[in-house]
MARBA-84189 format. One line per 8 residues: their letters; for each residue x, y, z of C-alpha. Coordinates in pm, whole numbers, plus 32768, in hexadecimal, padded with zeros to 4 digits. Example, Ala and Ser with C-alpha at 12.3 -4.5 7.8 and 13.67 -1.06 7.14 Angstrom:
<rs>
as	84CE/7E3E/830C ~ 8557/7F96/82CA
</rs>
This chain:
<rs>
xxxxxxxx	3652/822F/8665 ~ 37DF/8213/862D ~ 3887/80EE/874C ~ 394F/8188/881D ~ 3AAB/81EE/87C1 ~ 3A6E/81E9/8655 ~ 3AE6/82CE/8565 ~ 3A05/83EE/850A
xxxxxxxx	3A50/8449/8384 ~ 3AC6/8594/8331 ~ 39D8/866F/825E ~ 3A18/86E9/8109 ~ 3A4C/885B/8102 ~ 3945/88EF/8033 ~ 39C6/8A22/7F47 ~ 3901/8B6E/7FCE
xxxxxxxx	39E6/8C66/7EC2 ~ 3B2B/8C8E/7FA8 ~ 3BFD/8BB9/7EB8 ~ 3D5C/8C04/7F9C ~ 3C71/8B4E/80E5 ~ 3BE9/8A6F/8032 ~ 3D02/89BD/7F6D ~ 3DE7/89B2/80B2
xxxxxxxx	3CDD/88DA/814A ~ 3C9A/87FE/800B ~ 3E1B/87D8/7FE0 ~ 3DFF/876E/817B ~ 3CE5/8686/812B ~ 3D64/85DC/8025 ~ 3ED0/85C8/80A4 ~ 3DE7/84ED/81C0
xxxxxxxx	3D4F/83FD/80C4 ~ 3EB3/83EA/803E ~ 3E22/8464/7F00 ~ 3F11/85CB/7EDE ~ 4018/852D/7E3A ~ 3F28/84BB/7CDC ~ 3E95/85FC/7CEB ~ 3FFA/86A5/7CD6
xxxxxxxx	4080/85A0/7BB7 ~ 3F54/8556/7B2D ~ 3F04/8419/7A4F ~ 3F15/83C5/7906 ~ 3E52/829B/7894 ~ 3F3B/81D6/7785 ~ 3EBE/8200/762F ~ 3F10/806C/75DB
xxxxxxxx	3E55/7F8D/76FE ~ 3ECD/7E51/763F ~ 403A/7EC6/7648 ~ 402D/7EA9/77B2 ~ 409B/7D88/78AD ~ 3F95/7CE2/79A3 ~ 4050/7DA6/7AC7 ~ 4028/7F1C/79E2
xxxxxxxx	3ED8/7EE3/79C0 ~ 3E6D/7E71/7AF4 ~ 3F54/7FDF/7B6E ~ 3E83/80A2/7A3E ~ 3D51/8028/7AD8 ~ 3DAF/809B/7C4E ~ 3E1B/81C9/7BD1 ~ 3CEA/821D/7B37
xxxxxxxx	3C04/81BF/7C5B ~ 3CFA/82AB/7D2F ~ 3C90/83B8/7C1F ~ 3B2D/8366/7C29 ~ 3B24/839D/7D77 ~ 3BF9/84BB/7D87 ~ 3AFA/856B/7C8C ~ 39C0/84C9/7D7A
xxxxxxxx	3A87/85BD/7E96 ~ 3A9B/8700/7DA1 ~ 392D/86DB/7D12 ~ 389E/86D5/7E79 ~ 3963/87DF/7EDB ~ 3952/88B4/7DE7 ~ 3805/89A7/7D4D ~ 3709/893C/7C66
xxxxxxxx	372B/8A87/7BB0 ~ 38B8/8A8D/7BC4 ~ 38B2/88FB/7B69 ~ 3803/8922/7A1B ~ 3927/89DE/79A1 ~ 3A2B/88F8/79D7 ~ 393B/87AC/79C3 ~ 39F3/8736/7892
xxxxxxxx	3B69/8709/7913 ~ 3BB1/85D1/7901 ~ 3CA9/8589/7A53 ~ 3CBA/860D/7BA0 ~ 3DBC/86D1/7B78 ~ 3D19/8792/7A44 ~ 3C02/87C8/7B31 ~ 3CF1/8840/7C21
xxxxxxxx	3DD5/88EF/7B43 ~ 3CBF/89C5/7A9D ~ 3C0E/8A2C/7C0E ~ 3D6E/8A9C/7C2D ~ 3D6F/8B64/7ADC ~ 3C3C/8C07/7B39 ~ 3C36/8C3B/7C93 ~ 3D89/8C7E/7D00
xxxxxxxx	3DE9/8DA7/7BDE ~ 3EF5/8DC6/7B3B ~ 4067/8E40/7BB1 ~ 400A/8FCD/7B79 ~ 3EF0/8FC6/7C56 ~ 3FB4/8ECE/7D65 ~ 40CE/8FD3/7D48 ~ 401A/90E4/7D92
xxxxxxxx	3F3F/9074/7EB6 ~ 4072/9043/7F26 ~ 4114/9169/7EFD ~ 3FF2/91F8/7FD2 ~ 3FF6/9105/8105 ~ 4191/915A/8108 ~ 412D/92CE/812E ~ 4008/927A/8227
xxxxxxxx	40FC/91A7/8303 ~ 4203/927C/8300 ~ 4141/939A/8372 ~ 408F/92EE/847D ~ 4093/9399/8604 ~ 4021/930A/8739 ~ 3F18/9434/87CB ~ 3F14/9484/891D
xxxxxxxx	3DE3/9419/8963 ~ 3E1E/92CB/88CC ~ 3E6B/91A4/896F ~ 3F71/908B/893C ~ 3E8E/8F93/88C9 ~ 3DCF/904C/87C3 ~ 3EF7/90F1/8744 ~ 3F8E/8FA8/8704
xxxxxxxx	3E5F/8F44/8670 ~ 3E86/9049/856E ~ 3FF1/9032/8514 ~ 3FAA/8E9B/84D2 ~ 3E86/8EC1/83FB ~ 3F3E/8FAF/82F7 ~ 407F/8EB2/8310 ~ 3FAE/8D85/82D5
xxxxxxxx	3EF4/8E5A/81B2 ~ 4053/8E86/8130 ~ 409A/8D33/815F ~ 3F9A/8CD7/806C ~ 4029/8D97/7F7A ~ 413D/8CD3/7FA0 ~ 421D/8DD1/8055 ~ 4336/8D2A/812E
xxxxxxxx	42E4/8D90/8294 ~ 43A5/8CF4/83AC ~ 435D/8D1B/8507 ~ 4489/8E1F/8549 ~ 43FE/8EE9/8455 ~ 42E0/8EF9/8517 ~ 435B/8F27/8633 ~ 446B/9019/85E0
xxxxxxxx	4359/90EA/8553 ~ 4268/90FA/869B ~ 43A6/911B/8774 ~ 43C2/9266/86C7 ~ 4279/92F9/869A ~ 41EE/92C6/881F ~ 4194/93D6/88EB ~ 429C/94A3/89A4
xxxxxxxx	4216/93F3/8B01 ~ 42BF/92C5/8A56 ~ 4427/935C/8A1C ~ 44B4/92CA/8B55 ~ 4432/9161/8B24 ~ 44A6/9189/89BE ~ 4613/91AF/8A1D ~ 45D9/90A6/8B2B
xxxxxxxx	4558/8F9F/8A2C ~ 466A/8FF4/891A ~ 477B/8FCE/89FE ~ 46F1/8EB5/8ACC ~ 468F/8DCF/89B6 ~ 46F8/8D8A/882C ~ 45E1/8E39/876E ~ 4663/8D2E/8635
xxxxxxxx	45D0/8C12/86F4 ~ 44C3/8CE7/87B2 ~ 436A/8C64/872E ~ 4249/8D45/8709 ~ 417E/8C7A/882F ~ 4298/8C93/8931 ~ 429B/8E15/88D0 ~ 4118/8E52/8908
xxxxxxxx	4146/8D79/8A69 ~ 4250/8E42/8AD7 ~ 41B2/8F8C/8A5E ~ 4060/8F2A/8B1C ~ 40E1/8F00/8C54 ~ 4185/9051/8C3F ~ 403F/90E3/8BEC ~ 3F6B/9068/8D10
xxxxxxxx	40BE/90C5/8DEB ~ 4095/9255/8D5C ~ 3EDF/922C/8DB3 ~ 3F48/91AF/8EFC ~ 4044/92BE/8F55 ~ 3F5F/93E5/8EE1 ~ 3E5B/9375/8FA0 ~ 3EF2/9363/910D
xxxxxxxx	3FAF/949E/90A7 ~ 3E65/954D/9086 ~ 3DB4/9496/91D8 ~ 3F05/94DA/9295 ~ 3F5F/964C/9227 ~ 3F5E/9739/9340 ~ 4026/9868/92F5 ~ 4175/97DA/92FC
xxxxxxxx	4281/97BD/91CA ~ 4238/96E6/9091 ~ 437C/9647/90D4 ~ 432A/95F7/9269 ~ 41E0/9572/91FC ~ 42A9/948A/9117 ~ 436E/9407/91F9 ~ 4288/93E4/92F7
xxxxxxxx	418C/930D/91DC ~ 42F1/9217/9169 ~ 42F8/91D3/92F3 ~ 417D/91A9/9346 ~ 417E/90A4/91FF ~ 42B5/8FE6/9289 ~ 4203/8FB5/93B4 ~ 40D3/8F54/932C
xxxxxxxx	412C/8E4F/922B ~ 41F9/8D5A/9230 ~ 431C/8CEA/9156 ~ 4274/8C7B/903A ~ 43C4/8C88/8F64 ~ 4424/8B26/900A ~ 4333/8A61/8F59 ~ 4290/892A/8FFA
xxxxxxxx	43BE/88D0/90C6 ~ 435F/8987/920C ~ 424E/8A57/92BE ~ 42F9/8BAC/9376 ~ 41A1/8BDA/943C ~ 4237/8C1A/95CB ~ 43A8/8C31/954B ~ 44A2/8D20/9513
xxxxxxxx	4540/8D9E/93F5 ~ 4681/8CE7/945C ~ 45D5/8BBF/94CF ~ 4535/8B8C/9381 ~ 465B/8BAF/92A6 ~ 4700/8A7A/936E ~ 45D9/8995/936D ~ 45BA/89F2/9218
xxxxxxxx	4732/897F/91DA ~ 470B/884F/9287 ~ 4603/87F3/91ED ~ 46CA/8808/909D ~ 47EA/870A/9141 ~ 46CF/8611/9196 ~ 4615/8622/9053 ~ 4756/85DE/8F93
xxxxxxxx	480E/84CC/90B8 ~ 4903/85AA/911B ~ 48E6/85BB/9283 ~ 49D5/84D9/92C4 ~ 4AE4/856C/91E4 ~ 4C33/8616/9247 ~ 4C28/8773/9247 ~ 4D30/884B/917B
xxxxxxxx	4DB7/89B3/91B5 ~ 4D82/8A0D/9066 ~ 4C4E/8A01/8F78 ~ 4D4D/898E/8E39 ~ 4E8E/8916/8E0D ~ 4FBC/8A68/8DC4 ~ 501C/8A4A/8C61 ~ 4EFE/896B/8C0D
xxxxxxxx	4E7C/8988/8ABE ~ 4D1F/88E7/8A0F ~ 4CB0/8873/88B4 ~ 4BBF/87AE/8801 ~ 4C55/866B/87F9 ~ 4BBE/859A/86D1 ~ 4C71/8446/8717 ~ 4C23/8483/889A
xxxxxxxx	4AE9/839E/890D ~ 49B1/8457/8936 ~ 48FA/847D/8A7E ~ 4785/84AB/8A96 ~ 471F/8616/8A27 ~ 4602/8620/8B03 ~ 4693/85E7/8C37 ~ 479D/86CE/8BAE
xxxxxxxx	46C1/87E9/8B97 ~ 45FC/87E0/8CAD ~ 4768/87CB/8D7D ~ 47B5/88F9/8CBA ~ 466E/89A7/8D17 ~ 4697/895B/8E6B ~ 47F9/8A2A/8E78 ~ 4797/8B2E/8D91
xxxxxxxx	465F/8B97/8E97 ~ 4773/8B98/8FA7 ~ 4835/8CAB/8EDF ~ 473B/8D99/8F60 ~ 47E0/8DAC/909C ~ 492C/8CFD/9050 ~ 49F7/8DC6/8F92 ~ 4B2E/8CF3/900E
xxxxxxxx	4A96/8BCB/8F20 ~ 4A23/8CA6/8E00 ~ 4B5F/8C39/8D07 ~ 4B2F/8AE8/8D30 ~ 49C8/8AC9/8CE3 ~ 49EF/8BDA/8BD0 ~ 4B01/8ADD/8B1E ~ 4A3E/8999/8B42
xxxxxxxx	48D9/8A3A/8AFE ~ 498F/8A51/8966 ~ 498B/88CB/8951 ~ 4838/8883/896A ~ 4810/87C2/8851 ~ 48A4/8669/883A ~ 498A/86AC/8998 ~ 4A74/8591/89BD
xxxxxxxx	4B2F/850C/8B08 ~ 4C2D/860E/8B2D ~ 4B0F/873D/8B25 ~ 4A5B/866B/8C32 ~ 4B8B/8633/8CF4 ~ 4BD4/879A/8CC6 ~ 4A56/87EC/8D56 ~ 4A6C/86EE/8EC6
xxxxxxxx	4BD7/87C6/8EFD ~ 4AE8/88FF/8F08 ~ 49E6/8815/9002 ~ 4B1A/8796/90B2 ~ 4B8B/892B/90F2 ~ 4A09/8956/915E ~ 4A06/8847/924D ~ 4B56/8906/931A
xxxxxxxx	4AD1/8A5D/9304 ~ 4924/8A0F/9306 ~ 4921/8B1E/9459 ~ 49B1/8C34/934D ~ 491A/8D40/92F0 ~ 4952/8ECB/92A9 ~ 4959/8F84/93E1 ~ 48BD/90E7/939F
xxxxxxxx	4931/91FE/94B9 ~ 483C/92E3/9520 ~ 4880/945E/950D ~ 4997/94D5/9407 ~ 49E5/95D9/9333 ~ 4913/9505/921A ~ 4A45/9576/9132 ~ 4A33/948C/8FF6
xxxxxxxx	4B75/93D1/8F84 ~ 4B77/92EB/8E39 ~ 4C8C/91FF/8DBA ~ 4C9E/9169/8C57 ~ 4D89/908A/8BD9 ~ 4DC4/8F9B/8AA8 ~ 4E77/8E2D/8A54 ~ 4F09/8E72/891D
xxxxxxxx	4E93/8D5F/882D ~ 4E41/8C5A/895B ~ 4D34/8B8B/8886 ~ 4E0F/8A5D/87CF ~ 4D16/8A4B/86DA ~ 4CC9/8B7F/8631 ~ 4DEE/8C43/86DC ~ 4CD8/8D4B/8748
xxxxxxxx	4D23/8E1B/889F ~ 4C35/8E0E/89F9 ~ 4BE8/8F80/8A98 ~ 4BCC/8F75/8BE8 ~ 4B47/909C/8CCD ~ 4AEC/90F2/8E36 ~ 4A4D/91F9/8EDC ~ 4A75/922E/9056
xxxxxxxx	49E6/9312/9150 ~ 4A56/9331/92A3 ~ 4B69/9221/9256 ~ 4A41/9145/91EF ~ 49EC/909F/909B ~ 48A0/9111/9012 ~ 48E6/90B9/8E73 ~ 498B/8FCE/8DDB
xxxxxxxx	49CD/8F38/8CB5 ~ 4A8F/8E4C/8BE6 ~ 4A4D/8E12/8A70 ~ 4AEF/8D8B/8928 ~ 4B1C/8EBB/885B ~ 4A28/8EB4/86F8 ~ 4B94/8F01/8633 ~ 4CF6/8EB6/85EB
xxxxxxxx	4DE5/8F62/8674 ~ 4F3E/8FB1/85D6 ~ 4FF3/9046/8715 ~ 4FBF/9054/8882 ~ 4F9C/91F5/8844 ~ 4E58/918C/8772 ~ 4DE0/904A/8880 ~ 4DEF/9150/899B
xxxxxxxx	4D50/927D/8905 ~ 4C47/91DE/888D ~ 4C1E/9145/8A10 ~ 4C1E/9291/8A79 ~ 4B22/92FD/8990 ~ 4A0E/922A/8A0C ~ 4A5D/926B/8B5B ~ 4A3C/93AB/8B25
xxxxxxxx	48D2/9375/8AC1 ~ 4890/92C1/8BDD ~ 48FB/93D5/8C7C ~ 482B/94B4/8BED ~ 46ED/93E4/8C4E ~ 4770/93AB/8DB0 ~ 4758/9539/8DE8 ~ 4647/9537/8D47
xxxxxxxx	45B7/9461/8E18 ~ 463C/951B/8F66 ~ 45AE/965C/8EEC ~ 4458/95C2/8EE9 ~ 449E/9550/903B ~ 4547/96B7/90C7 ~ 4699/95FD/90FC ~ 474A/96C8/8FE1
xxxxxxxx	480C/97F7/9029 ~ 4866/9846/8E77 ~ 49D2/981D/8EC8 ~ 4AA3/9744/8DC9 ~ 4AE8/95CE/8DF5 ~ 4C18/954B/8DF0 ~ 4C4E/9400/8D32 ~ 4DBD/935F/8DA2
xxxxxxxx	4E6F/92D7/8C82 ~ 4FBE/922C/8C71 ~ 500F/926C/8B17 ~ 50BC/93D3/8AAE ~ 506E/93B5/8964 ~ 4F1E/93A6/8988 ~ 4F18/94C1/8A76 ~ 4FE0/957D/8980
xxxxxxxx	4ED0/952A/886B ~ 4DB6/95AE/8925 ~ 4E41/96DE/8969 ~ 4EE4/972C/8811 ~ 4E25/96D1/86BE ~ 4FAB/9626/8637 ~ 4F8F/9565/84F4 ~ 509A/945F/8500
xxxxxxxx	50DD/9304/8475 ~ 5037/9259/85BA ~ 4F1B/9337/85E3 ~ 4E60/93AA/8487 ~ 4DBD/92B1/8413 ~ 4CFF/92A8/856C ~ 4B72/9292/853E ~ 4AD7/9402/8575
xxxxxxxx	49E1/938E/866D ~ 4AFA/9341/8761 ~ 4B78/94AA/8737 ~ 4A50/950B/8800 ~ 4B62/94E6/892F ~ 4BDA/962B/88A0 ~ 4AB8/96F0/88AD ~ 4A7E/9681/8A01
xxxxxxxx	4BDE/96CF/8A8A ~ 4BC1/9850/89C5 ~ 4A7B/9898/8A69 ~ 4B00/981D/8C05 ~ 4A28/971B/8C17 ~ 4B34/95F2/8C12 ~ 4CB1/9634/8C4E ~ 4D85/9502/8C0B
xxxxxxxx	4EAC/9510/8D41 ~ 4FD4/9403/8D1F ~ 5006/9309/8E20 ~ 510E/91DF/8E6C ~ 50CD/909B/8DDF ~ 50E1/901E/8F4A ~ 4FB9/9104/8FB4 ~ 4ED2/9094/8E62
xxxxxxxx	4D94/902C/8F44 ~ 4CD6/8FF1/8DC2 ~ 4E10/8EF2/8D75 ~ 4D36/8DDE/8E61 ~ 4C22/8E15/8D45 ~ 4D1F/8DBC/8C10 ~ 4DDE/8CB1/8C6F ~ 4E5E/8B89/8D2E
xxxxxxxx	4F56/8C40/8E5A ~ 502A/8BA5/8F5C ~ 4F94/8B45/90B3 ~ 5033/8C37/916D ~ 4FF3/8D48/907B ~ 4E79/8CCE/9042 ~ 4E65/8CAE/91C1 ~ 4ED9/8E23/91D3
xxxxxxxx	4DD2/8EC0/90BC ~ 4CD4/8DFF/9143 ~ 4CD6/8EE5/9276 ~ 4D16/8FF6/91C0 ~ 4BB2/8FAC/911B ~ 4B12/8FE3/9271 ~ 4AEA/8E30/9279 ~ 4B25/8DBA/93CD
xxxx	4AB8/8CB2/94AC ~ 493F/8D00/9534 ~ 48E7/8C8F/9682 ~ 477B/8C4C/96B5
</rs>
């Protein structure tokens, strides 16, 4: 019997005919015995022993016990019947070299197995009966298959590929996840997580809505099932930080904010009318001193789960969330202003009217080249209805601009496809009446783009995608209106304003004070 806490020896994996398996755990074995290296290089024993110093031979000699027992490993592991045909190489790395000859196949074959997992993965579907897991399941094992065959797949090629080949149930939380997060750095775990809970929401929903249907509208039933579940659960969204049972909705957001000053020792801070300095601009400052990134993040996380019903401190969080890695003193300074603008408005919150004509506004708006590193643009957009904030969004744009016509059309393209999935949304719900939205824009160039297909100097070398904007204004379903600079309620989600103007679109966003 082993003592306790000693070290249980790995065992050698035996050959059973799947060379691709079996070599991937040999190479892992071996790399553990630190043995990989002599079976990549190999060893030559010196035809001339007495040429040698003491020091050579005494390195000949360790050499060759490494090989010895290298071999020991590959005879064990390997087939009587497969051994006696290579039993006369000399090294390990013959032995090795001619399992590989054998086994493996030449480049023709490799090429053409290939050739046939590329078609099989391309043409995988998700079936509608199929669930998340399983489908997952078989996307990875014809990417690891190709990975064997020493194709080069990444995780966003993975997850690129099930993004587009879900089910149509999955459109929504498609668009959601692509705008939300940046599918480059989106690894396939976090994907099947987020997809997962999705899934048990959709089982969930279908089964009340069958208990609970009695005769009226798909969309009342709807509704009725989003309020029943608010009631019933509580806000899991906050994390650890505090428990909503016996609270309102109100009541919870505050405690929740407070308990974000506390964690981080900002209770005792001054308070400031504004979540980041006017004019202010960010970087990554390489001579600066670097903070911890740990505590960075999780002051980060903290803000970005208050975004969800702080639009006020969306631009803030949005511009500090890029320097995650290696954040120095001026990003963290630039995160406790955002606390210290919590601390003086931690009884705010969006105050929804009831009644309405449910009439759907939306307001876009672009910094032309704001980021001081890579000179890219941030879109911002908002949706309001009833004069109340119920979308928002503020994100670097994936390209370079070259004009502020280009920055804010291609703002008002993807807020025109949120757009699209907001009414999408309210049609499921029987809140949609078909009419057109209209998307505010202060920019008449852009308008003028939408409207008429003008190739010009600042405008046709625009990416096609972004042209969707066109489609969507032909058809009625968006119409881009101009508006004043002054009255740009999306210009709080692009940049650093003034207090009094901040102040102003703040309350514009529906944002007020909440007594509870």
């Amino acid at each position: 019997m082993t003592s306790e806490g000693s070290f249980i020896q790995p065992a050698i994996p035996r050959f059973d005919g799947h060379y691709d398996h079996w070599s991937m755990l040999m190479e892992n074995f071996l790399r553990s015995k630190e043995f990989w290296e002599l079976v990549e290089s190999g060893y030559i024993e010196p035809s001339s022993a007495s040429a040698q110093t003491e020091a050579q031979r005494k390195k000949t000699e360790e050499m060759k016990l490494k090989d010895l027992k290298v071999k020991n490993y590959l005879f064990q592991a390997i087939d009587r019947t497969v051994l006696d045909t290579i039993l006369k190489k000399d090294t390990a790395k013959d032995i090795w070299d001619a399992m590989k000859k054998k086994f493996e196949g030449n480049a023709k074959v490799k090429r053409s197995h290939l050739q046939a997992l590329r078609r099989e993965f391309e043409t995988l579907e998700m079936r509608s009966s199929e669930g998340v897991t399983e489908y997952f399941s078989r996307v990875m094992t014809v990417a690891n298959k190709m990975r064997l065959y020493g194709e080069d797949m990444q995780d966003v090629k993975v997850v690129e590929k099930i993004l587009r080949s879900l089910t149509e149930k999955f459109n929504y939380v498609v668009c959601s996840i692509e705008e939300s997060k940046d599918i480059d750095a989106l690894t396939v775990d976090e994907l099947q997580s987020s997809l997962i809970v999705h899934e048990q929401k959709f089982q969930r929903r279908n089964g009340e809505t069958c208990d609970e249907r009695d005769g009226s509208s798909e969309g009342e039933d709807r509704v009725r099932e989003l309020q029943q579940s608010r009631e019933r659960q509580p806000p899991m969204w906050m994390g650890d930080y505090v428990s909503g049972e016996g609270l309102s909705d109100d009541e919870v957001h505050m405690k929740y904010a407070l308990e974000v000053l506390r964690r981080f020792s900002m209770m005792e801070s001054n308070s400031v009318g504004s979540p980041i300095v006017p004019g202010f601009k960010i970087s990554r400052e390489e001579n600066d001193d670097f903070v911890d990134e740990t505590y960075y993040k999780q002051l980060v996380g903290s803000l970005m789960y208050l975004t969800t019903t702080r639009p006020d401190m969306m631009f803030v969080t949005c511009l500090i969330s890029r320097y995650m890695t290696k954040p120095t003193k001026i990003h963290l300074q630039a995160a406790k202003r955002a606390l210290r603008y919590l601390k003086g408005t931690v009884n705010y919150g969006i105050h929804y009217k009831k009644g309405g004509d449910g009439e759907l506004l939306a307001f876009t708006d672009s910094d032309y080249a704001g980021d001081m590193e890579d000179r890219k643009s941030t879109s911002g957009y908002v949706f309001l209805m009833n004069s109340s904030a119920v979308s928002w969004c503020s994100k670097k744009q994936p390209i370079v601009t070259l004009s502020t016509t280009e920055a804010e059309f291609v703002a008002a393209a993807v807020c025109a496809c949120q757009g699209v999935w907001i009414k999408r949304i309210l049609k499921e719900l029987g809140q949609f009446d078909g009419g057109c939205t209209t998307v505010m824009c202060d920019n008449s160039s852009t308008i003028k783009l939408s409207k008429n297909p003008v190739m010009h100097g600042r405008s046709k070398h625009i990416d096609v995608r972004f042209h969707f904007l066109r489609n969507l204004t032909k058809e009625g379903v968006i119409e881009l209106v101009h508006c004043g600079s002054q009255d740009q309620v999306a210009d709080i989600m692009t940049k650093p304003l003034k207090l009094d103007v901040f102040q102003k679109l703040r309350k514009l966003l529906g944002v007020c004070e909440i007594s509870v």
